[in-house]
N, C-alpha and C positions, 0 to 999 in steps of 0.2 A: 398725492398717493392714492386718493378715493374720492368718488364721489358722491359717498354716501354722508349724509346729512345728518347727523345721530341728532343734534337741537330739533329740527324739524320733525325728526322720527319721533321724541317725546310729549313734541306738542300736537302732532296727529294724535297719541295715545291719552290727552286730556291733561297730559301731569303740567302744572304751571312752573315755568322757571324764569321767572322776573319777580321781581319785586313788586311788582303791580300785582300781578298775577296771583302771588300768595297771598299778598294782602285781602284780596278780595275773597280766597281761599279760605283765611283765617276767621272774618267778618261771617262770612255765610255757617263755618262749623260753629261760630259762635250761637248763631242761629238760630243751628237745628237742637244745641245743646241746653238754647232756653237763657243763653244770657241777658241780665238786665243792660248790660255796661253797652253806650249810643255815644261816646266821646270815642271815636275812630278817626280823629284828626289827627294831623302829620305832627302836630304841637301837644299832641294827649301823651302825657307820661307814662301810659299804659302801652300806648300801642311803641311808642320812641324803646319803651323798654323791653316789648315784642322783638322790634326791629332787632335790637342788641344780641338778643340773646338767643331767639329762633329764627328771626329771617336770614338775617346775615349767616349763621354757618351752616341752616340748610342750602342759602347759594352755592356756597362753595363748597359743599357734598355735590350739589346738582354740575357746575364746571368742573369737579373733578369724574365725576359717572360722565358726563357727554365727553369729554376730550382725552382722558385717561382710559377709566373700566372697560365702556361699549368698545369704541376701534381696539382693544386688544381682546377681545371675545372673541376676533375673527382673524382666521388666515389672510386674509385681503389685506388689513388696516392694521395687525399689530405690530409691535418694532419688538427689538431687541431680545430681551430678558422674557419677554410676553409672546414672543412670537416662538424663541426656542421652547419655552413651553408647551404650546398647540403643537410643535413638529415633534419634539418628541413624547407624543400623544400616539402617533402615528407609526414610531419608531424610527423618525432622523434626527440625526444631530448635525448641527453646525460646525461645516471643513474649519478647521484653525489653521493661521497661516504656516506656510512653509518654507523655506528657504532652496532658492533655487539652486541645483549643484550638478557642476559637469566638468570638461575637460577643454582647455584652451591648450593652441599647437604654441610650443615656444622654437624661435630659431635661432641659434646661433652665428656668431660669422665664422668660427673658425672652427674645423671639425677634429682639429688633430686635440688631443686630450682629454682630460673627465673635465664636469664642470655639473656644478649642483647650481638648482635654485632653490632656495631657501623655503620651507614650507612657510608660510604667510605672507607670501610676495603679493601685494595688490596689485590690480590689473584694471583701468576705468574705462568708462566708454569717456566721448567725446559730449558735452553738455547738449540734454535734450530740453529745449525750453527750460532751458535754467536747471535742471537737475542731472547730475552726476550719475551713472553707478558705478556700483564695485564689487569687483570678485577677490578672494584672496584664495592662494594655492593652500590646502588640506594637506600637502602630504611632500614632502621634497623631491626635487626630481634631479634626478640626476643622471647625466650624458657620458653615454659609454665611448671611449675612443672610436671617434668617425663619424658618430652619429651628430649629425647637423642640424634635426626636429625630432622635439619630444612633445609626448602627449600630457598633459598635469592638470592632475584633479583640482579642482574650486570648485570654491562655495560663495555665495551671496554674502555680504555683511550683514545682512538685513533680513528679516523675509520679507514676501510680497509679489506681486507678479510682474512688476515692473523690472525686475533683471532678466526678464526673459526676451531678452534683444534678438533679432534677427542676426545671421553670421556680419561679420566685421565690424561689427560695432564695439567689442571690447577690440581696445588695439592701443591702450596708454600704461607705462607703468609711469606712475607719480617716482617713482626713487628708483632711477636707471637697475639694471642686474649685468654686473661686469661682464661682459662676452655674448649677452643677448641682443641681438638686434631686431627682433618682432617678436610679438604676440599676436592671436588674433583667434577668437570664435570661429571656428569653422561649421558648415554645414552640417545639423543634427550634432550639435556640442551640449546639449542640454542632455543629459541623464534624468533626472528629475527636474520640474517646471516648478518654479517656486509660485507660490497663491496666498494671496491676501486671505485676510478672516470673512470668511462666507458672508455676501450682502444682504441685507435682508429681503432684497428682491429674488437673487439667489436662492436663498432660500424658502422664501414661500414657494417659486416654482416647483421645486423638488418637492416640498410638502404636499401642494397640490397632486405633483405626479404619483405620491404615494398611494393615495387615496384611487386610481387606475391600476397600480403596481401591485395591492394586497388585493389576489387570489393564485387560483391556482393553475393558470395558463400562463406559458413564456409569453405576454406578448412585448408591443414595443417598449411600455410604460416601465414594464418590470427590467429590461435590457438596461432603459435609458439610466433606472434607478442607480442599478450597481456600476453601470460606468462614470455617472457622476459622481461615484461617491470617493472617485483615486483626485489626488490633489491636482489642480488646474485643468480638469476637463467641469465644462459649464453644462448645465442640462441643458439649456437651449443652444448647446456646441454639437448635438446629437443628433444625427441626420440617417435615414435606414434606407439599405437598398434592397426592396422585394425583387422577386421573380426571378429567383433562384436561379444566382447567377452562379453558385456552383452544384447544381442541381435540384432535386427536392427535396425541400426541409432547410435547404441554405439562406442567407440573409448577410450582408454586410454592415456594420455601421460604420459610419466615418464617422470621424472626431474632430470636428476646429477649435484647433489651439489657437490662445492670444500670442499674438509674436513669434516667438523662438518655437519649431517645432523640435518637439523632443527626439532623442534616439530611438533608433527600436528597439531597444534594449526595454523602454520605459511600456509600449505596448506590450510587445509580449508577455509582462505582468498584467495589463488586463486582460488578456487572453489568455493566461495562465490562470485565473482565478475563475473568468469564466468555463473554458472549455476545459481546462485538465481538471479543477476543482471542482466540477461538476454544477455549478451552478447555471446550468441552463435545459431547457424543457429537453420530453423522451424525443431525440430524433433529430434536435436542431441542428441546425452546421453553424454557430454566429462566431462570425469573422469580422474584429476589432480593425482598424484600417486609418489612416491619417487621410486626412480631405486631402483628395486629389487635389495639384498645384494648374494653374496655365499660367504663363510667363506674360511680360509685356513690355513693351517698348514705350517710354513715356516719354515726351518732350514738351517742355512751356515756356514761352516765350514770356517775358515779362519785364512790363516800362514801369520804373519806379517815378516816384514822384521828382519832377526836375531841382527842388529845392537840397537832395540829399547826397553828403559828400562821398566818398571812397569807400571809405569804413561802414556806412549806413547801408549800403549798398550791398557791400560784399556778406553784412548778419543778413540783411531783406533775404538777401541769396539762397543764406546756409538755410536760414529760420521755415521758408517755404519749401524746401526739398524736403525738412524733419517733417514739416506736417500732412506733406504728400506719402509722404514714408509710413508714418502714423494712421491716415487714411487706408494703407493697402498691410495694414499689422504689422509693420515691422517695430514698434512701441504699442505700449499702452496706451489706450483712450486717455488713462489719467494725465497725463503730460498734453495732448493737442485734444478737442473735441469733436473732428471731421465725425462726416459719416461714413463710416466703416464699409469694406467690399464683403457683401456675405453670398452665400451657395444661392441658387434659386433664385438671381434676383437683377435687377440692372444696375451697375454704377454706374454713376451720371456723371460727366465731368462738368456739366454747364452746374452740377449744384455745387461740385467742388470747388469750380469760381469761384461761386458766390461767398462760399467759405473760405476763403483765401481773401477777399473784398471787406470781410466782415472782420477774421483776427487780425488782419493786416492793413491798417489805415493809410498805409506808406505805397502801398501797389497804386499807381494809377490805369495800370492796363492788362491785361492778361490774356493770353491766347493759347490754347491747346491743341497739338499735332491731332491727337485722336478722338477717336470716338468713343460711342459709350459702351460699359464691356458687359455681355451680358452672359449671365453665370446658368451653369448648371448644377450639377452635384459636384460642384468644382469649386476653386477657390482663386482670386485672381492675385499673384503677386506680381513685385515690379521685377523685370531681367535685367533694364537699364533704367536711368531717371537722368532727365539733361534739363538743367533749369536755366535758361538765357536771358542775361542781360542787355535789355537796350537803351536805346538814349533815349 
C-alpha cells in the first residue's frame, strides 16, 4: 500500500524503539537525574522490573503509533474507519453498495393468451469462475394476448458490481416459468449498475481529487468529483474531451463503466443534475457521454495438454473464453484477474497469453489471430470471440 517507513521515520527523529534502545535511554536519564543505582544487568531486579512494567508497554505504545496511528494520519496509508475520517474532512463520503436493477426480455412460445410471470422469478447467468449470479423480477409481468416479448424489471439478490454482466449473460431460470421459453439481458438492460462499498483505493482517489475540486472554477477535478459520486462510476472511469467539440465553453466526459453498460436513462440523471441542476460553471456546455465502444473480432487457437479427457477439455474451453471475456469487461475483475482494455492505451495480446499460461496450467499452446488493439478515447470490446481446440 506504501512505501513509506514510519519505523525508520522514528528512528531518523532520535526516539528509540527497541528494547535495547530504551534501555540505554533509561540508564542515561538515570544519569542525568543523579542516580546512585550501577546494577543495570539483565539479572538486576530493578532493571527485570523496569523491563515489566515500562519497557514492555511503552513497546507496544511504540508498534501500535508506527503500524496503527502514523499510516492513518495520511490520505496515502489509511484504511478503513481512519481513512473515511480524513475524507470526510474534505467533505466525501464513502459510495455504500448498491444493488444492481434493470429489465431482462422474456419470451414466450405461444402468443395467443395472457400469461404472467410471477414477480420474484429468478433468472442466473451461467457460472463465472465458480460463481453464479442472480436477478429476480420486482414487479409481475404480464402478457397481453399476442404479445410474444415482454420487458420485466429486476433486481440483483445481492449488491455489488459483479451483476453488472455484459448483455446475454443472464439467460437461466433455475425453476422453469410455464410458457417461457427465454430470457436474456439485452443491450443497455441495466437501469442502475449496482457497486460494491467504496474501496479504499477508491476512495482516497476521490479524497485526493477533492482537495483540486474545492475552489471556485468548473474545472476537471470539480466535474470528475460530482460524476463520481452517482453509484458505479469510478473516478478514474473519467476521461474529458477538450476543444470544444460543441463549440466554446463545451467539454465531454466519457464515463467507463465495469461490464454492463447502463441505459440512458441512467446518464441522463447525471446530466440532469449536472446541467439542469445547475451545478456547473457560468458558460459550460459538459456533456456526460458513455465511452465510445470499437468492436472486435477475436480468435484463439489453443493446444490443451495431451494428458486431458473430453470433459477437461470442453471447461479449459468455456474457463478461457470467461477470462478473455473478463479481460475486455464483460465481468468483473473480481472473478478472473487479466489485465484489463482501457482508453488511451495498448492491449497487448502476447501479455494476454502469458495470462492465460499463468491461470491456466492445462494450456500447452496458444496462438492468437490478432494484433494488439490500440485505444483512443475509446473502449475496446469483443463483437465475436472463437476459442479452438486442437489436438
Amino acid at each position: 500500500m506504501s512505501d513509506v517507513d514510519f519505523e525508520e521515520a522514528l528512528k531518523e527523529a532520535g526516539i528509540p524503539i527497541t528494547e535495547a534502545t530504551l534501555k540505554t535511554a533509561w540508564e542515561k536519564e538515570m544519569t542525568d537525574q543523579g542516580s546512585k543505582l550501577s546494577n543495570t544487568s539483565a539479572f538486576s531486579p530493578f532493571w527485570r522490573l523496569v523491563s515489566a512494567l515500562v519497557t514492555k508497554p511503552v513497546l507496544w505504545l511504540i508498534r501500535f503509533v508506527i503500524e496503527t496511528v502514523l499510516p492513518n494520519f495520511f490520505v496515502k496509508t489509511a484504511e478503513d474507519a481512519w481513512l473515511d475520517m480524513l475524507a470526510w474532512a474534505v467533505d466525501v463520503e464513502r459510495k455504500a453498495a448498491t444493488k444492481a436493477r434493470g429489465e431482462l426480455l422474456f419470451t414466450r412460445g405461444s402468443a395467443a393468451g395472457t400469461l404472467e410471470v410471477p414477480a420474484g422469478t429468478r433468472v442466473q447467468s451461467a457460472a463465472i469462475n465458480g460463481h453464479v449470479y442472480e436477478l429476480k423480477t420486482t414487479l409481475p409481468g404480464v402478457f397481453a394476448d399476442g404479445q410474444a416479448q415482454l420487458a420485466i424489471p429486476v433486481e440483483a439478490i445481492e449488491a455489488g458490481s459483479g451483476f453488472n454482466l455484459a448483455p446475454g449473460y443472464y439467460a437461466i431460470l433455475p425453476v422453469p416459468v410455464p410458457g417461457i421459453v427465454q430470457v436474456v439481458n439485452t443491450e443497455n438492460w441495466l437501469i442502475e449498475p449496482g457497486d460494491d462499498a467504496e474501496h479504499n483505493d477508491q476512495l482516497r482517489l476521490r479524497t485526493r481529487n477533492q482537495f483540486s475540486a474545492v475552489n471556485q472554477y468548473h474545472t476537471d477535478a470539480v466535474y470528475r468529483a460530482m460524476i463520481a459520486s452517482f453509484p458505479g462510476v469510478r473516478l478514474d472511469g473519467v476521461y474529458f474531451e477538450h476543444g470544444a467539440p460543441r463549440g466554446p465553453g463545451s467539454a465531454n466526459a466519457l464515463v467507463l463503466f465495469e461490464a454492463g453498460v447502463p441505459a440512458a436513462e441512467y446518464l441522463e440523471r447525471i446530466n440532469a443534475y449536472i446541467r439542469d441542476g445547475g451545478n456547473h460553471g457560468h458558460g459550460d456546455d459538459m456533456l456526460v457521454m458513455v465511452m465510445p465502444e470499437t468492436l472486435h473480432s477475436i480468435t484463439l487457437t489453443l493446444w490443451p495438454r495431451p494428458n486431458l479427457n473430453a470433459e477437461q477439455r470442453t471447461r479449459l474451453q468455456l474457463e478461457v473464453e470467461q477470462f478473455i471475456r473478463a479481460a475486455f469487461r464483460e465481468s468483473t475483475a473480481s472473478d478472473y484477474q487479466p489485465t484489463l482494455t482501457f482508453p488511451q492505451s495498448r492491449f497487448s495480446f502476447s501479455r494476454l497469453g502469458e495470462e492465460l499460461h499463468e491461470q491456466f496450467p492445462r494450456i500447452e499452446s496458444l496462438y492468437f489471430d490478432n494484433t494488439d488493439i490500440i485505444s483512443d478515447l475509446n473502449i475496446p470490446r469483443i463483437e465475436s470471440l472463437e476459442v479452438l481446440l486442437d489436438a
